[in-house]
Each structure stands twice: as structure tokens, then as C-alpha cells.
C-alpha positions as CSV (number, residue, x, y, z in Angstrom):
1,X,30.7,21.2,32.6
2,X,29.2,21.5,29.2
3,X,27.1,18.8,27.5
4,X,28.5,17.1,24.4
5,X,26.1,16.9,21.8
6,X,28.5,16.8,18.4
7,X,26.7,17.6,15.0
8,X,22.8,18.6,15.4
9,X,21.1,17.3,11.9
10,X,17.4,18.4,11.5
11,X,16.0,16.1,8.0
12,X,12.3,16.2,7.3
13,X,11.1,12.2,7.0
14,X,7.4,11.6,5.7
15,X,5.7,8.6,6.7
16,X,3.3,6.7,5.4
17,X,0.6,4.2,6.9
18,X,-1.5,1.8,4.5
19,X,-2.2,-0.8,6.1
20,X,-0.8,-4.0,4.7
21,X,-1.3,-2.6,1.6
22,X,1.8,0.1,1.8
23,X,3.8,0.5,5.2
24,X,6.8,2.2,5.8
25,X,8.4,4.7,8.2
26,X,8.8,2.9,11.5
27,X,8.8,6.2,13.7
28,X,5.3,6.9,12.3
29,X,2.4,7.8,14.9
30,X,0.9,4.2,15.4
31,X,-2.4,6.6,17.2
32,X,-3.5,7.9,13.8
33,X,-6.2,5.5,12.3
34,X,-8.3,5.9,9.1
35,X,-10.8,3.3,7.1
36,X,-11.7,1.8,5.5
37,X,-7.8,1.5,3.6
38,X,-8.9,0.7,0.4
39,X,-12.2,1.9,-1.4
40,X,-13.1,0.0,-4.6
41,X,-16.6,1.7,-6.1
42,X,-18.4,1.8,-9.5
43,X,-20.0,5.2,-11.0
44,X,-24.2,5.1,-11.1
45,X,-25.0,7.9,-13.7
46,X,-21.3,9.4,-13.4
47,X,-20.9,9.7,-10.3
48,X,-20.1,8.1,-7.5
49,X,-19.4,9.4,-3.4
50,X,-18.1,7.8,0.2
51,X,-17.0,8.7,3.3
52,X,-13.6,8.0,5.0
53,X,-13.1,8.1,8.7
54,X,-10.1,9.3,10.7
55,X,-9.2,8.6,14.0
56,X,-7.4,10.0,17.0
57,X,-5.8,7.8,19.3
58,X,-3.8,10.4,21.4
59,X,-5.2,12.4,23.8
60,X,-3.5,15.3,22.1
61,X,-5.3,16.8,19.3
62,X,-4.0,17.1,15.9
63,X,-4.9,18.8,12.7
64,X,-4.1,17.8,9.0
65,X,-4.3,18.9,5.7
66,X,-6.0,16.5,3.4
67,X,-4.6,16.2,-0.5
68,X,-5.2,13.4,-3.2
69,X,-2.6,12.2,-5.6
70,X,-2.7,9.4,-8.4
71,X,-0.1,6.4,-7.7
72,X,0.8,3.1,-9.0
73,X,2.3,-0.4,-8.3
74,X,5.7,-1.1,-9.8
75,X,6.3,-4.7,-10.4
76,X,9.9,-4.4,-8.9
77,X,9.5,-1.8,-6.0
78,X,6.1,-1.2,-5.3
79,X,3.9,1.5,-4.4
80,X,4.9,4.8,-6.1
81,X,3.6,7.8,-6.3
82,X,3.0,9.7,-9.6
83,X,3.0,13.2,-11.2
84,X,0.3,12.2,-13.7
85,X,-1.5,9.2,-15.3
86,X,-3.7,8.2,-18.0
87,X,-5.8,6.6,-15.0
88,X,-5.6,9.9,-12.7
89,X,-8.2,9.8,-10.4
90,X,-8.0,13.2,-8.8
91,X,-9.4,15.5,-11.5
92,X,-13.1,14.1,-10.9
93,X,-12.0,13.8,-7.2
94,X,-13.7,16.6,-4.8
95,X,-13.7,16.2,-0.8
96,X,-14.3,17.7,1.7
97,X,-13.1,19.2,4.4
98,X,-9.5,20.4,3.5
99,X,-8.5,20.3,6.5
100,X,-8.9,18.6,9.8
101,X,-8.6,19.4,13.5
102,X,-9.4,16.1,15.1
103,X,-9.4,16.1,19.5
104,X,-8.1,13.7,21.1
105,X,-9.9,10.3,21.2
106,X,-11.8,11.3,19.0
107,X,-13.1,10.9,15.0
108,X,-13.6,12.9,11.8
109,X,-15.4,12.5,8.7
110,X,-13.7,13.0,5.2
111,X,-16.2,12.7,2.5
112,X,-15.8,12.3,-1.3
113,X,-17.3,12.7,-4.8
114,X,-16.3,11.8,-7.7
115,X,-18.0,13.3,-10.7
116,X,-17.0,11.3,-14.7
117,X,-18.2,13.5,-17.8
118,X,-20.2,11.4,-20.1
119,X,-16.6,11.5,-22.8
120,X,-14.2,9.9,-20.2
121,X,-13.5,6.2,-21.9
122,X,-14.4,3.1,-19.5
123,X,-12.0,2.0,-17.3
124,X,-10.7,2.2,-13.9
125,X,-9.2,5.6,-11.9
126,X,-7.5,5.6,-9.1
127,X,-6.1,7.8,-6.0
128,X,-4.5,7.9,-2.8
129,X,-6.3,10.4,-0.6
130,X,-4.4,11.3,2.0
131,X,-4.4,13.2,5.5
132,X,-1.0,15.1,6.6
133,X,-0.2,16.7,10.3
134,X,0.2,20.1,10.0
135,X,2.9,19.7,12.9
136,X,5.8,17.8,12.3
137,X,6.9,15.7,15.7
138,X,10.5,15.6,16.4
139,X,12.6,12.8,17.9
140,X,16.1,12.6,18.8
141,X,18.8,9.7,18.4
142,X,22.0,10.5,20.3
143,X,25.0,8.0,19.0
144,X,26.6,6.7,22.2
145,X,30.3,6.8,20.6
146,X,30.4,9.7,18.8
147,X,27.8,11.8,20.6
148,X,26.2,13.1,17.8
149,X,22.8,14.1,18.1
150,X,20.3,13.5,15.0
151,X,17.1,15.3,15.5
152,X,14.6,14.2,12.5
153,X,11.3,16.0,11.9
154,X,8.2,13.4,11.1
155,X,5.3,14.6,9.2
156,X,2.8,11.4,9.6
157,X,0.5,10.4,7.0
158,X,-2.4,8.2,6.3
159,X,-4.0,7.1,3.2
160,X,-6.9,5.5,1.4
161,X,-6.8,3.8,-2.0
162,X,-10.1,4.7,-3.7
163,X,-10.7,2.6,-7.4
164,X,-13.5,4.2,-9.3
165,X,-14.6,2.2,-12.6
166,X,-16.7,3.1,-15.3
167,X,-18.3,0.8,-17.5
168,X,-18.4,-3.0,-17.5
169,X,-14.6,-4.2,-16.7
170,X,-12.8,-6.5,-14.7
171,X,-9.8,-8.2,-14.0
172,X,-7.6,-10.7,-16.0
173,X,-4.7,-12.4,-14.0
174,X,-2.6,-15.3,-14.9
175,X,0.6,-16.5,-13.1
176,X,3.7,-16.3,-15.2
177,X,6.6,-17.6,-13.3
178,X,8.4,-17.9,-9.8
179,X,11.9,-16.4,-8.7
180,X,14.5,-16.7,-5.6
181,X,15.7,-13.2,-4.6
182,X,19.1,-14.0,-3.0
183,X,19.8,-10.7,-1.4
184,X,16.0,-10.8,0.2
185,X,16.1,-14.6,0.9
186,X,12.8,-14.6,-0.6
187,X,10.7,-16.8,-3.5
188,X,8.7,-14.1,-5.3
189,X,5.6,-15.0,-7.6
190,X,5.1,-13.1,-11.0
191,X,1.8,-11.9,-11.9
192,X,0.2,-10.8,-15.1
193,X,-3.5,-8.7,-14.9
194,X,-4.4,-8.5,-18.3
195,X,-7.6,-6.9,-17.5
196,X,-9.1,-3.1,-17.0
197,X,-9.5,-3.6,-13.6
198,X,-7.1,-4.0,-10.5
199,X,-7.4,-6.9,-8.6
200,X,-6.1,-6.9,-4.2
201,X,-4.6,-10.6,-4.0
202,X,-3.9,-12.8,-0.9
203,X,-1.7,-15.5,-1.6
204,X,-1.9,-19.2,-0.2
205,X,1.5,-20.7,-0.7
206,X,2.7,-24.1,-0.3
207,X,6.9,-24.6,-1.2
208,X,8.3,-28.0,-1.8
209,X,11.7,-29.2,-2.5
210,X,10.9,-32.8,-3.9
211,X,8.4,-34.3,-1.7
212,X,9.7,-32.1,1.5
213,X,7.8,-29.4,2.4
214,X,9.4,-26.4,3.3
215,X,6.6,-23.8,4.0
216,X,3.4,-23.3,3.6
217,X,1.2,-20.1,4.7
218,X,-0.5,-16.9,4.0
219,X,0.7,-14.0,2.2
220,X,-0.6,-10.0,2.9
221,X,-3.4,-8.3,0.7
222,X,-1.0,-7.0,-2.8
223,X,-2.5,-4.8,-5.4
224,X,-1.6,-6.0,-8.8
225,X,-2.9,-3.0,-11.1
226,X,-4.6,-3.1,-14.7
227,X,-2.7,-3.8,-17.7
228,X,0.5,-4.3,-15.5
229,X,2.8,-7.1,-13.5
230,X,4.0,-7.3,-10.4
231,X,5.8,-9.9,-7.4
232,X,3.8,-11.2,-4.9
233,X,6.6,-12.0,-1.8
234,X,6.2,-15.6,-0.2
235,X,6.4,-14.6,3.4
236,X,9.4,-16.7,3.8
237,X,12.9,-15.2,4.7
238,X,14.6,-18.3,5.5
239,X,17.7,-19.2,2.9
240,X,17.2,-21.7,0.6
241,X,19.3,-24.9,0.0
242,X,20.6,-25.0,-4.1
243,X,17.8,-27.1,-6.2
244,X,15.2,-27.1,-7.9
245,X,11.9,-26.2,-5.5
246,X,7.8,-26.4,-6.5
247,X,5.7,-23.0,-5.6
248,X,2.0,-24.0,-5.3
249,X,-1.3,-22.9,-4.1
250,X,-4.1,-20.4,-4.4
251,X,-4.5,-16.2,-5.5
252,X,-7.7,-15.4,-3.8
253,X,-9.8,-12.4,-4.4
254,X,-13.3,-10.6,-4.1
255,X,-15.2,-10.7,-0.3
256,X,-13.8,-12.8,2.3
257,X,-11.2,-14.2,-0.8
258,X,-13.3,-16.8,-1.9
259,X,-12.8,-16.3,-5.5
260,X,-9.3,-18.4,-6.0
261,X,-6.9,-18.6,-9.1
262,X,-5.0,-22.0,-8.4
263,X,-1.1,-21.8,-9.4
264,X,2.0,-24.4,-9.5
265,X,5.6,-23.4,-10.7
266,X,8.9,-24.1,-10.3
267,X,11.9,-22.2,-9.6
268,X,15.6,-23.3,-9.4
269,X,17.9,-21.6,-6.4
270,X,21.6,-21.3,-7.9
């Protein structure tokens, strides 16, 4: 008797690890570890340098290619990845090695220099560096109704944000305004940085309706880039009641997030 197994698909998937700081891809390799995940630095005489570790979980060994690429922060989606940018880090980027063959349970060493001519203009560069299995892993999904058979190749990734500034800048942030998203179920916060520096933000909400409290809590580490806006999610996925609701509470920044920005706004749910 012959085994049904319908339509074979083969698609190619990348995934992407960052930390809180970008996350996606939920078949990723979970062994795969690198840090730190975000690198903030500022050039001595042009040039500054660090090291990035990566590390093997499996007892398999794997080897990756290692590539940089300049990115952003959308205000409405996110992380992105770019073709070019005025703030392009990965000219004055060099690393080395190119490639990796890590064993298993074991660690390797990526380390970077990045090199400003005395003409660049202050301000602040950026890159994602990244490290990329050379062998894809494949996993199967067989629908139980149909029998089809969907075989996806994952190419795993991890990444570092490294900020390099030059010159004497820093952020400039100011809360603008609150929204409810009704197809998230979520109250997002609207923030303005001003400044020629990024700034990584954890939010300290409190949400009221009135005097009831509805939440209060901790949001993730969000990047909100120079000259740009972006919303900050409350991590709150409940659905809101109509009315009119009060989001309060603190942006912290810097070590440990003891630099705060207070904030209170209000937001109506239709």
C-alpha cells in the first residue's frame, strides 16, 4: 500500500533572533546564542572596535556566514531592513572572521572595527551584523485532512545592533499621544526622538478608566531611532470597554533604566 503524501512544497523561510529587541520566526533554532544584542559605542580618534560572541547550544556543529546590513525602525511596523541610508553603518564596518564553524557546546568570537574619516558629519551609524547557517534545516507539517505534506527550509539567523556615534549628540524624546488598535486589542504610545541619537526605551505603564485601574506593568526594551517616531505597545491584549481611558507612567533609559521621562495621556476607545 502506498503512502499518501499530496502536494510536497519546499519554501525557504529566514528567521530572525533579536532578542526582545526583534523576534520572529517561531521554528527558529532556540540553541543559537549571541551577545551582547545590542552594542551602543562612541568613536575615540575615528575609530572605535568590539567583540561579539556566538554560541552553540547543540551538540551538532554548525557553520555560518557572517554579513552586516543597515536597518531601521518604522513607526508602524517595526524593524526593517534597508538597501541604503544616510546613517549606513557598514561602509566603516570591517569584521572578522567571515565565516564561522562553531562545535557543538561551544563559542566563537566575531570581532569588529569601525574606522570614520575625519569628513564624515557627526551623528549616529548604525548596523545589524548578522550570523547565517550555511545549512538550512528542514521540517515537515503533514495536514491531517488533506494529507498534504509542507516541507519548509529554515535558514536561522542572529543579530547584533551595533550604534556608533561621532561627536557630541544625544537623544531628544517627547511623548505625543496614545492610541487603541482595535484589530490588536492593544493601547499603543506615540513617541517623538528629536535628537541625533537613538534611544532603547522600557515603558512603565499604568491604564485607568476613571479611577479603575485596568493594568499596570512593564513593557520590552523598543528602539525609537534619531530624528524619527515610533509606537511603543502596552503589553495589554485584553479588549477594551468604549470610553474615555488615562495612559500613565515612566520611559526609562540609559544603565539599569534609571534615567525616566514621566508621561500621562488619554485616549478614547470608539
Amino acid at each position: 500500500m502506498s503512502e499518501k503524501t499530496g502536494f510536497i512544497a519546499l519554501s525557504s523561510l529566514r528567521s530572525i533572533l533579536l532578542s526582545s529587541f526583534l523576534l520572529w520566526g517561531t521554528a527558529a533554532r532556540a540553541d543559537i546564542g549571541i551577545s551582547p544584542q545590542v552594542i551602543e559605542t562612541q568613536v575615540q580618534r575615528g575609530q572605535a572596535q568590539g567583540t561579539i560572541t556566538v554560541r552553540n547550544g547543540d551538540a551538532k556543529e554548525f557553520r555560518a556566514r557572517v554579513y552586516s546590513a543597515p536597518f531601521t525602525y518604522d513607526a508602524e511596523k517595526g524593524f526593517q531592513l534597508l538597501e541604503s541610508s544616510p546613517q549606513d553603518l557598514t561602509p566603516y564596518l570591517q569584521f572578522s572572521p567571515r565565516e564561522l564553524q562553531v562545535p557543538g557546546s561551544d563559542e566563537r568570537r566575531i570581532r569588529f572595527v569601525v574606522r570614520f574619516p575625519p569628513s564624515l558629519p557627526d551623528g549616529e551609524y548604525r548596523a545589524m551584523l548578522f550570523t547565517e547557517n550555511l545549512e538550512a534545516i528542514m521540517q515537515e507539517e503533514t495536514n491531517t485532512t488533506t494529507g498534504v505534506t509542507l516541507r519548509t527550509a529554515i535558514v536561522p539567523q542572529v543579530g547584533v545592533a551595533v550604534y556608533v556615534r561621532k561627536g557630541n549628540i544625544s537623544h531628544n524624546l517627547s511623548v505625543i499621544s496614545a492610541r487603541y488598535n482595535p484589530q490588536s486589542n492593544q493601547v499603543q504610545l506615540l513617541v517623538r526622538n528629536t535628537g541625533k541619537a537613538s534611544a532603547i526605551l522600557e515603558g512603565e505603564w499604568t491604564l485607568k478608566k476613571g479611577e479603575q485601574e485596568i493594568y499596570k506593568g512593564r513593557g520590552i526594551d523598543s528602539t525609537v531611532i534619531t530624528e524619527a517616531e515610533r509606537y511603543l505597545t502596552v503589553d495589554y491584549a485584553n479588549k477594551l470597554e468604549p470610553g474615555e481611558y488615562q495612559l500613565s507612567g515612566n520611559l526609562g533609559w540609559g544603565v539599569n533604566r534609571t534615567n525616566k521621562i514621566p508621561f500621562s495621556v488619554k485616549l478614547t476607545v470608539p
